[in-house]
One Martini backbone bead per residue (centre of mass of N, CA, C, O) as a GRO file, in nm:
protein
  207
    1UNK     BB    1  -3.242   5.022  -3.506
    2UNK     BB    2  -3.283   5.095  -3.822
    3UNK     BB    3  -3.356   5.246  -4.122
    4UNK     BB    4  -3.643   5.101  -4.143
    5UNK     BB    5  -3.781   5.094  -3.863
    6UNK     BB    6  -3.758   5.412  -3.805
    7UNK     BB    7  -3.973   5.462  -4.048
    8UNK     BB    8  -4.179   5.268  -3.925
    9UNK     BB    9  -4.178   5.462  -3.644
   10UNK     BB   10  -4.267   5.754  -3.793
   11UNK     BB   11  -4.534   5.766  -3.934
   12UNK     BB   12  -4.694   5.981  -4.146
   13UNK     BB   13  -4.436   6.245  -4.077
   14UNK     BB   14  -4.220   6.345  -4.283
   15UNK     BB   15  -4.032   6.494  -4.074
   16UNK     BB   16  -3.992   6.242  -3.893
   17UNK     BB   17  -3.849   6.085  -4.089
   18UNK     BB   18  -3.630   6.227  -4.123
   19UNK     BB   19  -3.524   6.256  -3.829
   20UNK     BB   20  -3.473   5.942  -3.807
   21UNK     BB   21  -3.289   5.878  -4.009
   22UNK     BB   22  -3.064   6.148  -3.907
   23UNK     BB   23  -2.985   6.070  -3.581
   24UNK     BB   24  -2.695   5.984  -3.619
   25UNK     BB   25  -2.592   6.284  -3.723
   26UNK     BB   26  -2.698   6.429  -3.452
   27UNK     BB   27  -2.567   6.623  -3.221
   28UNK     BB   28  -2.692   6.702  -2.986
   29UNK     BB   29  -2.821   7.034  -3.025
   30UNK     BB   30  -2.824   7.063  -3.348
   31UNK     BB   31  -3.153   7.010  -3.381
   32UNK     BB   32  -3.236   7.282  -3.316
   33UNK     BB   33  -3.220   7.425  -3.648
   34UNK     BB   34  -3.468   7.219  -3.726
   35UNK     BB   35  -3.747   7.164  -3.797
   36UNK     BB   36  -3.961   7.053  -3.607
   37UNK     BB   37  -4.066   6.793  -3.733
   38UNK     BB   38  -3.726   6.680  -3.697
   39UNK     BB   39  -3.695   6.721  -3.428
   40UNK     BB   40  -3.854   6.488  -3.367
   41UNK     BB   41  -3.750   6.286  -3.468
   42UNK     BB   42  -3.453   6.279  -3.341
   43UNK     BB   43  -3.581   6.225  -3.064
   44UNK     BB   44  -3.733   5.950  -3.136
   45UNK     BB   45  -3.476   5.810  -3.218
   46UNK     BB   46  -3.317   5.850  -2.956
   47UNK     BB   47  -3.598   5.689  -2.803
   48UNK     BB   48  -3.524   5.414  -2.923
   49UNK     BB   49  -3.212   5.361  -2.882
   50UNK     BB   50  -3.275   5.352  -2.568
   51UNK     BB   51  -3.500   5.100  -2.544
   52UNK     BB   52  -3.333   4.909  -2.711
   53UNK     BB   53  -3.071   4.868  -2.560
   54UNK     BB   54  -3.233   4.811  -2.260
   55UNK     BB   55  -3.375   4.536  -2.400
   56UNK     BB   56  -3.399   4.191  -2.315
   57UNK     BB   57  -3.475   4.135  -2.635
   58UNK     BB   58  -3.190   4.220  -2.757
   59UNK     BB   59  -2.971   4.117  -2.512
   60UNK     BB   60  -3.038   3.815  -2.614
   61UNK     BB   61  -2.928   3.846  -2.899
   62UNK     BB   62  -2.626   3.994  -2.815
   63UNK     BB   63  -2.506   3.774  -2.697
   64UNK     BB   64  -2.479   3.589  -2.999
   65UNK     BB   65  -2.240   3.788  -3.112
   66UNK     BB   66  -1.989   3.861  -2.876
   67UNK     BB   67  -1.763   3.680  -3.056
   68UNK     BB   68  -1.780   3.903  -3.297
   69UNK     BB   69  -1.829   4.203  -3.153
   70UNK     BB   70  -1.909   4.257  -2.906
   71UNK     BB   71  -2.033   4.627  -2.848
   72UNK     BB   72  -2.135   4.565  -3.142
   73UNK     BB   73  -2.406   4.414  -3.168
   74UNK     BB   74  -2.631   4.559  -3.151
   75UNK     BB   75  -2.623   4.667  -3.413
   76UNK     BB   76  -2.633   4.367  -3.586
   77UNK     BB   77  -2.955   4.351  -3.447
   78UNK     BB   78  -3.073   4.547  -3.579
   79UNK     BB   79  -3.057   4.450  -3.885
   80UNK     BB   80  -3.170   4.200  -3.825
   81UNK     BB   81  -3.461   4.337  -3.761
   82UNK     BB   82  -3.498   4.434  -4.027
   83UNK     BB   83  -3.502   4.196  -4.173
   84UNK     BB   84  -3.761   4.098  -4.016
   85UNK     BB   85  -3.938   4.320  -4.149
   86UNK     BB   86  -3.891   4.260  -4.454
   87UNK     BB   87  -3.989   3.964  -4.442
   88UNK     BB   88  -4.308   4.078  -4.282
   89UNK     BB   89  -4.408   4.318  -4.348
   90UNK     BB   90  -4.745   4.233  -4.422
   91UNK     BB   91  -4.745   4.246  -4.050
   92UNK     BB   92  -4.679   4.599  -4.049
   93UNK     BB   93  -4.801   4.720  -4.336
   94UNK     BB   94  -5.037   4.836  -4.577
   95UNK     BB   95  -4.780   4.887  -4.722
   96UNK     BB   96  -4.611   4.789  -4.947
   97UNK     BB   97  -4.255   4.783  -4.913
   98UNK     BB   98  -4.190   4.904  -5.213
   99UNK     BB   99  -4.372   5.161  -5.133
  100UNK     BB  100  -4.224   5.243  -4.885
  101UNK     BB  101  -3.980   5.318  -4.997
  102UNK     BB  102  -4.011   5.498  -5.191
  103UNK     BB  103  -4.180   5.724  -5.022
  104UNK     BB  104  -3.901   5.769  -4.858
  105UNK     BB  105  -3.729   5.878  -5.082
  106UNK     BB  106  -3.888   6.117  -5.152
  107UNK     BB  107  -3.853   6.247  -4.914
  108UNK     BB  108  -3.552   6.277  -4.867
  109UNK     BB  109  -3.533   6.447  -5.133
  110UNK     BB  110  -3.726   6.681  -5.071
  111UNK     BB  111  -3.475   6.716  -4.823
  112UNK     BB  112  -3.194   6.729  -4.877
  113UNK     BB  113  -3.104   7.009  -4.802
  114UNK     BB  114  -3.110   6.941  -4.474
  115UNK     BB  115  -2.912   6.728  -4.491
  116UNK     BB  116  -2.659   6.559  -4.392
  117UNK     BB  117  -2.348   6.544  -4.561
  118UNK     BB  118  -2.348   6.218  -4.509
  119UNK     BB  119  -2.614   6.131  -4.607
  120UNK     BB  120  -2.584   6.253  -4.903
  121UNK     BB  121  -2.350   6.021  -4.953
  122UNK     BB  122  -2.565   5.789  -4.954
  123UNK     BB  123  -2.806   5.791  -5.030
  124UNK     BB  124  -2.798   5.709  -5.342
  125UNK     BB  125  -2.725   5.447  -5.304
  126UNK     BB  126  -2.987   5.350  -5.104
  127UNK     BB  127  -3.156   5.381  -5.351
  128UNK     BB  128  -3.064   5.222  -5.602
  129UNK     BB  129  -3.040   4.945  -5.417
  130UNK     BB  130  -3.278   4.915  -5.215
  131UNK     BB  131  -3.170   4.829  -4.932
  132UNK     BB  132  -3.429   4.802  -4.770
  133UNK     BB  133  -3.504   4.520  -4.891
  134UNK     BB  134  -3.275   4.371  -4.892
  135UNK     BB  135  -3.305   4.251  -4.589
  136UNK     BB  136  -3.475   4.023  -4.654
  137UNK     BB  137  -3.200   3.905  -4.758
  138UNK     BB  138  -2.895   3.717  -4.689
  139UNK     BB  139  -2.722   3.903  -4.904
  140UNK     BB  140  -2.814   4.202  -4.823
  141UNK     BB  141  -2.715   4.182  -4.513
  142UNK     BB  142  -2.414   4.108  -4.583
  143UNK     BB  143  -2.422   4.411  -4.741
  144UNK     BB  144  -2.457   4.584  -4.519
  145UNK     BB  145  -2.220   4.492  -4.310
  146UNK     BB  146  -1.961   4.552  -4.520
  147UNK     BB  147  -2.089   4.875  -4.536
  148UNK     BB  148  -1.987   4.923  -4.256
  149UNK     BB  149  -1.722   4.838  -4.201
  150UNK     BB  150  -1.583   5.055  -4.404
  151UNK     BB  151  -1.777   5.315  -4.242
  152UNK     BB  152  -1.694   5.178  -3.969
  153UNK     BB  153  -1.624   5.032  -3.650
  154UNK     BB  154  -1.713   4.789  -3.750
  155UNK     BB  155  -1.669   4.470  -3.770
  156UNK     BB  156  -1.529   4.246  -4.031
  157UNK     BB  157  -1.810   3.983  -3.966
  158UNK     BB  158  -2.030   3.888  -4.137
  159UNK     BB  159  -2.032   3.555  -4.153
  160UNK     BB  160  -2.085   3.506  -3.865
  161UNK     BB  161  -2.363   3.678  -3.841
  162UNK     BB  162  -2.486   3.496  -4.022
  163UNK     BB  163  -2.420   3.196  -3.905
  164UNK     BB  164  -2.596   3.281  -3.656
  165UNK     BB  165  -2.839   3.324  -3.757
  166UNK     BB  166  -2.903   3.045  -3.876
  167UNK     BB  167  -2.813   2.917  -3.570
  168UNK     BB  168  -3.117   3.087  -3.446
  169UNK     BB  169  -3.356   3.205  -3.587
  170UNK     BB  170  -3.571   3.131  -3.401
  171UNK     BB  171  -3.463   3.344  -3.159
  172UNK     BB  172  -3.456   3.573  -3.300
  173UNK     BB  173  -3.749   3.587  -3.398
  174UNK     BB  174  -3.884   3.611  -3.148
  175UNK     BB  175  -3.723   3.822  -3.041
  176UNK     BB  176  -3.889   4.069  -3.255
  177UNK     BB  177  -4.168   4.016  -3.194
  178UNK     BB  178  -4.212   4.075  -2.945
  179UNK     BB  179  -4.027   4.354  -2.996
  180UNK     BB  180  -4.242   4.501  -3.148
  181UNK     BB  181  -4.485   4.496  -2.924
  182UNK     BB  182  -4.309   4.729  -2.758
  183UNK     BB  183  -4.243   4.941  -2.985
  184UNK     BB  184  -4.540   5.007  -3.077
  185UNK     BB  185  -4.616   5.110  -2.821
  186UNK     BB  186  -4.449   5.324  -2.711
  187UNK     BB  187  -4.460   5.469  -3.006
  188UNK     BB  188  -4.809   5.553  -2.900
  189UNK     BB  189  -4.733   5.641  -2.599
  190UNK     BB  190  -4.501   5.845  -2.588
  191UNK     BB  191  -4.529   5.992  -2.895
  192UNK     BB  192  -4.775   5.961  -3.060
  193UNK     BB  193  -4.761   5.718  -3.225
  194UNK     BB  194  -4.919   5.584  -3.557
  195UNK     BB  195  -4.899   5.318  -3.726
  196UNK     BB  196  -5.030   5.122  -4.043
  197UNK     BB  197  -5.161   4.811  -3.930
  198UNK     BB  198  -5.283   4.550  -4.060
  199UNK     BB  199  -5.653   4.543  -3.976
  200UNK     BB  200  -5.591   4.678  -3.676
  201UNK     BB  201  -5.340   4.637  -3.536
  202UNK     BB  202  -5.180   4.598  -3.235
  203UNK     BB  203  -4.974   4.560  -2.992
  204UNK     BB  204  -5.216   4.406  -2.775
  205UNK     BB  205  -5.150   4.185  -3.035
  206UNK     BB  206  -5.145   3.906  -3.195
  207UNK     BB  207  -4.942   3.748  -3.488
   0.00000   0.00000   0.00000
């Protein structure tokens, strides 16, 4: 899962949601340092990527990556799931997207202080562009992948990664449903994080 869906998996908890956010910044025991609160989150991220990776929906996404990226697959498909999570929003949460996102900038922006350097020199560029919505659409989707590649060691084949989501989309897109009705069960039995979403929906539920 990426930044979208972190953030959406860490129920009403401001410190939750910081510290999802910042899981991929804090190595090893570094966590121990930040408020209680905060510790929650990046253990709560760390198991998010733990279950989500060893997860059979997610594995059979990352198959139809592997001539393109290899063992970072999974990477491509985090983006792909949030992609169809800001693109379905209105079916996984109460609150509007962009409302949803704005209230995450001001959480982030309120701990700034707090966060990793790393984090710190990104913020304002995906607050700016609004990154997290955009999302939605496969040109937001394919400059996510092209800063992803400039920024870290994934391959720069955005591309191709979208060729195969076009022809795949359906397959991608169900493997996500799926995939969704466990992840928010996971973090609702293991974490007791409660996500808010509309109607009364919940995990053993279809949608």
């Amino acid at each position: 899962m990426n930044f979208l869906a972190h953030l959406y998996l860490s129920g009403d908890s401001e410190k939750v949601k910081v510290g999802n956010f910042i899981g991929d910044y804090v190595k090893g025991k570094k966590y121990e340092k930040y408020h209680p609160g905060i510790q929650k989150g990046i253990i709560l991220h760390r198991n998010i990527d733990h279950f989500t990776d060893k997860h059979p929906l997610v594995l059979d996404s990352s198959k139809k990556l592997k001539e393109g990226y290899g063992r970072y697959s999974g990477v491509v498909v985090d983006l792909i799931f949030d992609h169809f999570l800001a693109k379905y929003w209105q079916n996984y949460h109460t609150l509007p997207i962009k409302d949803f996102v704005t209230n995450s900038h001001e959480t982030l922006v309120k701990n700034y202080l707090t966060l990793p350097q790393k984090v710190k020199m990104f913020l304002p560029f995906l607050i700016q562009s609004r990154r997290l919505e955009s999302y939605a659409n496969m040109d937001g989707l394919q400059t996510a992948l092209d800063i992803m590649a400039k920024r870290t060691s994934l391959p720069d084949n955005s591309s191709f990664a979208i060729k195969t989501l076009e022809e795949n989309y359906t397959d991608f897109e169900n493997e996500f449903k799926l995939f969704m009705k466990d992840i928010l069960k996971y973090v609702r039995d293991e974490h007791n994080i409660s996500v808010a979403t509309p109607n009364g929906w919940h995990p053993n539920e279809g949608k």
